[in-house]
C-alpha positions in Angstrom: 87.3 130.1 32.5 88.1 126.4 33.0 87.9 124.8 36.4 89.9 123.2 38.4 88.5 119.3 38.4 90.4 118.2 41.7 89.9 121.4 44.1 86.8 123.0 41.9 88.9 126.1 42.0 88.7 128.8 38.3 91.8 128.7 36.5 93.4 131.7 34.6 93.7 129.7 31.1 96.0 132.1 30.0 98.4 132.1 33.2 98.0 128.2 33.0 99.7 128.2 29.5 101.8 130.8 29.5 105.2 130.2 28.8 108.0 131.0 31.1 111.1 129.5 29.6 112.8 126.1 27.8 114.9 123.6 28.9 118.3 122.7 28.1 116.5 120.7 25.1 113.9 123.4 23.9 110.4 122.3 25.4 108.4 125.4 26.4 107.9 125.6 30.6 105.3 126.9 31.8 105.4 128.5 35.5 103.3 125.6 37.9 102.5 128.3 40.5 101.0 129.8 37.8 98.5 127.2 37.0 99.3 123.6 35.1 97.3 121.4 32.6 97.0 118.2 31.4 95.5 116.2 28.4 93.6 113.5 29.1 91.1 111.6 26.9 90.7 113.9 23.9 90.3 117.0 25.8 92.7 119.7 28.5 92.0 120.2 32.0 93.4 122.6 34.2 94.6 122.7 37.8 95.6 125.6 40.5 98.6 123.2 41.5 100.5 120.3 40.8 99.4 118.9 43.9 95.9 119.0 41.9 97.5 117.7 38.8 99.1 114.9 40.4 95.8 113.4 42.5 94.3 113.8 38.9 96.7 111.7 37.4 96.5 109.2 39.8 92.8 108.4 39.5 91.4 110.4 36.4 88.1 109.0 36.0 87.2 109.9 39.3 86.8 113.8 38.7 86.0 113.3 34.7 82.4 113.4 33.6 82.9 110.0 32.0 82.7 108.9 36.0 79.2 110.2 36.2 
């Protein structure tokens, strides 16, 4: 199960992707309470929020192994 890099909280990979609907221009939707994702250098990472998602966006190499 893939963690959460922001909180450290286990993600439900499947709930994270699943789709919920499209938009008025036919991109899947997934439901962010639910879990959302994001691709960042060459690989996915998962987050319980968009709260998460967001503070990961903002400053990725701070919770990426590439940090380390």
């Amino acid at each position: 199960m893939p963690v959460d890099p922001v909180c450290k909280t286990e993600i439900n990979e499947s709930s994270a992707r699943a789709t919920t609907g499209q938009t008025m221009h036919g991109a899947n939707e997934v439901d962010p309470n639910a879990g959302t994702r994001s691709f960042y250098n060459g690989e996915w990472y998962y987050f319980c929020s968009l709260e998460c998602r967001t503070k990961f966006l903002t400053a990725p190499n701070t919770y990426t192994e590439t940090s380390l």
